[in-house]
N, C-alpha and C positions, 0 to 999 in steps of 0.2 A: 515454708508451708503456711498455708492459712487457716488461722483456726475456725472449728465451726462455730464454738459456744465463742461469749464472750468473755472478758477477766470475770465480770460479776458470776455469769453463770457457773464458770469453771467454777470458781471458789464458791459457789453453794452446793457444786455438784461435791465437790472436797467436803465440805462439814457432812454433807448426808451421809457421804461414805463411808466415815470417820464413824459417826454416829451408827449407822446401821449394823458395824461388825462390834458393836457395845453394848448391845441392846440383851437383858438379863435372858439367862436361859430358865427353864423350869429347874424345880428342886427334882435331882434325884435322891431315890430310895435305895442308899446304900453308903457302905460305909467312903468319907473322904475319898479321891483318889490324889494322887502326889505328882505333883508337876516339876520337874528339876529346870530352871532355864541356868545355861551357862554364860557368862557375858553379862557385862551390865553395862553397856551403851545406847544407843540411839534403840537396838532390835532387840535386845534383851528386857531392858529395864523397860520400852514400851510394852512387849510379849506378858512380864509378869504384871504389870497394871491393867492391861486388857484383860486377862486368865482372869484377874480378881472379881473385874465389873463383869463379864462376860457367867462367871459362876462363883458369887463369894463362897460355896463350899470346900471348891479345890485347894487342898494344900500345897500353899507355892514357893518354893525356894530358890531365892536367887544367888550365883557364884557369881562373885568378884575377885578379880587380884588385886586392886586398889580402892581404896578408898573415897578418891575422887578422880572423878572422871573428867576427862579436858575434853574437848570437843573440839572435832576438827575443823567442820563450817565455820567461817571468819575467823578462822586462825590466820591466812595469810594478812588479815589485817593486824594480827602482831608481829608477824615480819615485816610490814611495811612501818612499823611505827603507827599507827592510825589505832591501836586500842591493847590495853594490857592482857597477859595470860592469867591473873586471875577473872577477867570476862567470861574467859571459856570454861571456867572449872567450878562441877556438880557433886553434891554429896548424894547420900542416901536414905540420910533420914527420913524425908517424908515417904519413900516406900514402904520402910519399912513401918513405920506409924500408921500404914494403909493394911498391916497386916500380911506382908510379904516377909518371910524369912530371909534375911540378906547376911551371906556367909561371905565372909572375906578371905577367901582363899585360892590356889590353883586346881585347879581342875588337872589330874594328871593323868587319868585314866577313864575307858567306859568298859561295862561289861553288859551288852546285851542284851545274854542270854539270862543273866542274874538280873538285869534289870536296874543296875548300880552304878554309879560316879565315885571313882576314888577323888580323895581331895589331897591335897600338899599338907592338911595338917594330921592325916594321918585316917581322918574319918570317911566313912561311905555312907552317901547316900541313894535309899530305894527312891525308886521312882514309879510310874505308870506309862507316864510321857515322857521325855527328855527332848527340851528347846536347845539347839544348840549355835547361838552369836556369836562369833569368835572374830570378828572382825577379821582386819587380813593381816598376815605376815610377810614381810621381806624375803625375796629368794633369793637369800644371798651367793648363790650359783647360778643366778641371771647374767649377772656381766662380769665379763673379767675384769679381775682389777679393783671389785669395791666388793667390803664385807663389812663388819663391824666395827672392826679399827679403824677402817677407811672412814667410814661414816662422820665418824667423830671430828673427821678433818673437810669431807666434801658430805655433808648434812643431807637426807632425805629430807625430813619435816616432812616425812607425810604418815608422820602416827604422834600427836602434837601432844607437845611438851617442851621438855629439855630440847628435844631437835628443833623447835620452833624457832626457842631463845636464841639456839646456838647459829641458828641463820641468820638470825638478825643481827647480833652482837657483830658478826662476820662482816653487813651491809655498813655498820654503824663503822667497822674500823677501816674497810677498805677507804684510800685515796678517791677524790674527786678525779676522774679520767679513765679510774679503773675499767675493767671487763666482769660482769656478771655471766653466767652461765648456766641455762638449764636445760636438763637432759629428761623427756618424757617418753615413756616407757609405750610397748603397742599395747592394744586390747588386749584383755581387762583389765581395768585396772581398780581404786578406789575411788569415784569423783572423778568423772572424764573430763567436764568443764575446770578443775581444780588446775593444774597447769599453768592457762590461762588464763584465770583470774590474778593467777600467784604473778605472772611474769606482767602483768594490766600494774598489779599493786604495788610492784616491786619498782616497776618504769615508771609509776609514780613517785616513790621514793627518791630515785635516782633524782630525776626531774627537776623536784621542787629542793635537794639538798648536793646534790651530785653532777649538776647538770652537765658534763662534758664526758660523764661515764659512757659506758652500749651495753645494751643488752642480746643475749644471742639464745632462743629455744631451738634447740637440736631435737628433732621429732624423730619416732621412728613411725610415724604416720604421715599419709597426705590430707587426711580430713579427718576433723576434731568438732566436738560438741559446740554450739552458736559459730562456728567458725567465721563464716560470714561478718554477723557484726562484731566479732571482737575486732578481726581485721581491719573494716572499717574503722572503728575506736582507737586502733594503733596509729593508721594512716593521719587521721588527725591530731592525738594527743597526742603519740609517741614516737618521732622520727627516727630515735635513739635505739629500738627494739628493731630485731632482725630476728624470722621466725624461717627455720630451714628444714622443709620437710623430708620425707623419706627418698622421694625420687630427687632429690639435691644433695643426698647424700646426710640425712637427719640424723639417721639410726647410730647411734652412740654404742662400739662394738667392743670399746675399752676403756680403762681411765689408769690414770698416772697420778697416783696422790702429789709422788716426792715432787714430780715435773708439775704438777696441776694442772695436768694437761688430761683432754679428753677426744678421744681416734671415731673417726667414723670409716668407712669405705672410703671419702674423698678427700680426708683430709684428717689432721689434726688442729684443733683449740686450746688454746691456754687463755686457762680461765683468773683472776686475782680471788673469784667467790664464785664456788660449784655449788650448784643445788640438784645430786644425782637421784632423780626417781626411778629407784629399779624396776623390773619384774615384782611383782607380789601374789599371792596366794592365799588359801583363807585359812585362818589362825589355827595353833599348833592342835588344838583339842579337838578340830573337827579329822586330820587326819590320824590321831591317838580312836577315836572313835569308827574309823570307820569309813565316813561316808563323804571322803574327797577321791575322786577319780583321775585319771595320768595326768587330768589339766591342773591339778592342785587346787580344785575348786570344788563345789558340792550340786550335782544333779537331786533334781528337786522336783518330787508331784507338782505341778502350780498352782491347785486349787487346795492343797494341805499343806504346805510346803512339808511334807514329808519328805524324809531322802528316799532316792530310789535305790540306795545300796544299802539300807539297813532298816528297816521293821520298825518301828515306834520310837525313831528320833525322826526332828524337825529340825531345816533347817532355815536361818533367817540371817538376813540381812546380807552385805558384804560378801561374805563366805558362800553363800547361794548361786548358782549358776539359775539365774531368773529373765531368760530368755532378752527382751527385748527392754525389758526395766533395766534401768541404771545402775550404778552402787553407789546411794545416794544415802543421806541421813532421810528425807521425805522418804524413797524407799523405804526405808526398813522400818520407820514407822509404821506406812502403810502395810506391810508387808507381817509385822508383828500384830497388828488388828487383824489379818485376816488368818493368821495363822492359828494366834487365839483363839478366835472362834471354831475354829475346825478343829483344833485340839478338845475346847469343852466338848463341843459336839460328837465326838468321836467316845471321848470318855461319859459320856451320856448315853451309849449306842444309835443314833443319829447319823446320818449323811451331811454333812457338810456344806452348805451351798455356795454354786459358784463366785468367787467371788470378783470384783470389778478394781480393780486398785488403780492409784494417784502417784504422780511423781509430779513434783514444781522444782526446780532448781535454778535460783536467784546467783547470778555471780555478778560481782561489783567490778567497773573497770577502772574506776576511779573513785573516790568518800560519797560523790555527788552522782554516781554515770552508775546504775545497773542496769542488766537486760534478763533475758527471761527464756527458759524451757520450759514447757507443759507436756506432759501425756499420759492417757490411758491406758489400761494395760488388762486382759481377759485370757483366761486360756484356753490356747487352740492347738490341735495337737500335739499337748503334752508340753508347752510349751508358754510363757508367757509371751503375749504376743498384741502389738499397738492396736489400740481402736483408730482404722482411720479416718483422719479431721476430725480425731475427739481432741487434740489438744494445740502445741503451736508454741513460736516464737515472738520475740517481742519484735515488732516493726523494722524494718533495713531504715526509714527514714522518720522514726518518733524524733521528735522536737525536745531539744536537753531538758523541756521541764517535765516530758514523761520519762527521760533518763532517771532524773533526782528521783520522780516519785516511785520510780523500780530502786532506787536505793532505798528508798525508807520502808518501802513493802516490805524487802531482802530484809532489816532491821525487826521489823518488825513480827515475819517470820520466825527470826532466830529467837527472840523473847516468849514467843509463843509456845514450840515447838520445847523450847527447855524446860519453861512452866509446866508444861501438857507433863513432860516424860520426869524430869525431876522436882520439879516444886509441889 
């Protein structure tokens, strides 16, 4: 697709945006109202620092289960070896320094019609509104054959952490000739482009330490986020990577830890290093609450992100069924600004205005090689839904030195965006 605006414009159209859903509300005449957000990632911990600017009156509490937050964006570049995991990992301090209540604990329960959060340590808290981030969960009744124990042997890594390490450690001990293996899950998932960045970073690995290794992505799709130029990127850089889509027989329908082997319809793979991404769904507190539906995800107002299955919860980021928006980290920031707003606004007695939200998604194919997704996103029957030729990809034939400087952009992003939401 060709964009309409250009990089410049895009990116002042982002700051205004950005800007617009921040901009103070009036003081109401009345006592506090109480904000509960759950989550404290990329759409939580954005949701409660917009709440704040958007109305310093509201009292805002945010629920964590950890202490620090690892960040999934550039995480594959700790399985490739290209940067450490304390890079990706956030405290909470300066939130809560901003005047944010930051509760460290599990959320185990909602009640409604009380208007309450049980917590794991025993406490409830009232609310007015309820934000609820929960990023996503593993369904581990997605595929046969992998659960929890499995994991620990054929590694998701895709809720980053220990899983990240544990892939890596895995690349670092396989033999030079070995087989790599990744299995990508259909729609929806967390990070569409994530897959194939991971298997770009990972072929680099191999490459520069491994060279006589292959790599193999078993798809259960025929078309995937930049697809285009990633392809092209492999075709050049990576001879060694083999990408097998669903009509080839992609769709990964089992797996065999003890064989380490993993069955599609056309076949079976034995892999030396599995990287299984299963099915996923959005996090355990949003279906304890209520408002996940048979997809295991959460239908959503798109101009409040309201749920549509339950009355005065919100729901943001990942866990959102957000039409034609991604499950991005830029998501769910933007997605937390604009939900913000329509939360004060609501609890101010107000209408909400429509709001216009942003997605960029930077994925790196190599340290030096990024490319680029753009888009708009407005709602249209009840739905989020693209502004078209409001956004765009980076070039089929940009020149390596506009590769590099989408790698430093992608860098440069990720500093920002952590600063903005945690520093």
């Amino acid at each position: 697709m060709t964009p309409k605006h250009s990089r410049r414009n895009f990116l002042k159209l982002t700051v205004g945006g950005a800007s617009a859903s921040l901009l103070p509300l009036p003081a109401i005449a009345q006592a506090a109202p109480r904000v509960v957000v759950v989550g404290g990632g990329f759409a939580g911990a954005s949701t409660a620092r917009a709440l704040r600017k958007a109305d310093p009156r509201i009292a805002i509490t945010l629920v964590e289960t950890s202490r620090i937050f690892t960040a999934c964006p550039f995480s594959n570049g700790v399985i490739a070896g290209l940067r450490e995991l304390p890079a990706q990992q956030f405290g909470y301090e300066r939130i809560s320094a901003g005047g944010i209540a930051v509760v460290f604990a599990s959320a185990t329960g909602v009640e409604p019609q009380k208007k309450t959060v049980a917590l794991s340590t025993g406490q409830r808290l009232d609310y007015d509104r309820l934000v609820v981030a929960p990023g996503i969960d593993i369904r581990w009744d997605g595929l046969p054959g992998y659960d929890e124990a499995v994991a620990e042997q054929m590694p998701h890594a895709w809720k980053a952490g220990e899983q990240t390490l544990l892939l890596r450690r895995q690349l670092e001990a396989m033999s030079d000739g070995g087989t790599v293996i990744i299995s990508a899950p259909a729609n929806p998932f967390r990070c569409p482009p994530g897959p194939y960045e991971r298997a770009s970073l990972i072929a680099y690995y191999l490459k520069t330490t491994k060279p006589r290794s292959k790599l193999i992505v078993l798809d259960a799709k025929d078309q995937f986020s930049k697809q285009r130029l990633f392809q092209n990127a492999w075709a050049e850089l990576y001879p060694n990577l083999e990408w097998v889509g669903l009509s080839k027989g992609g769709k990964v329908t089992s797996v065999d830890v003890t064989a380490r082997t993993l069955t599609t319809d056309f076949g079976t793979y034995k892999a030396d290093v599995a990287n299984v991404i299963p099915p996923q769904k959005a996090g355990r507190i949003a279906d304890l609450a209520g408002v996940t539906d048979r997809t295991g995800w959460c239908p959503i107002d798109p101009a409040t992100f309201e749920s549509r299955l339950v009355p005065g919860i919100h729901v943001v980021g990942d866990a959102a069924i957000a039409g034609g928006m991604p499950k991005s980290a830029f998501s769910a920031n933007a997605q937390a600004k604009a939900c913000a707003f329509a939360v004060a606004a609501l609890l101010a007695g107000r209408k909400p205005a429509e709001p216009k939200l942003i997605n960029t998604c930077y994925s790196l194919v190599a340290p030096d090689y990024g490319i680029t997704v753009a888009g708009v996103y407005r709602p249209v029957n009840g739905m989020l839904t693209d502004v078209e030729g409001a956004g765009g990809v980076s070039p089929t034939d940009a020149p390596h030195s506009t590769r590099a400087l989408e790698a430093k952009f992608a860098d440069g992003w990720f500093k920002t965006i952590t600063n903005e939401v945690f520093g």
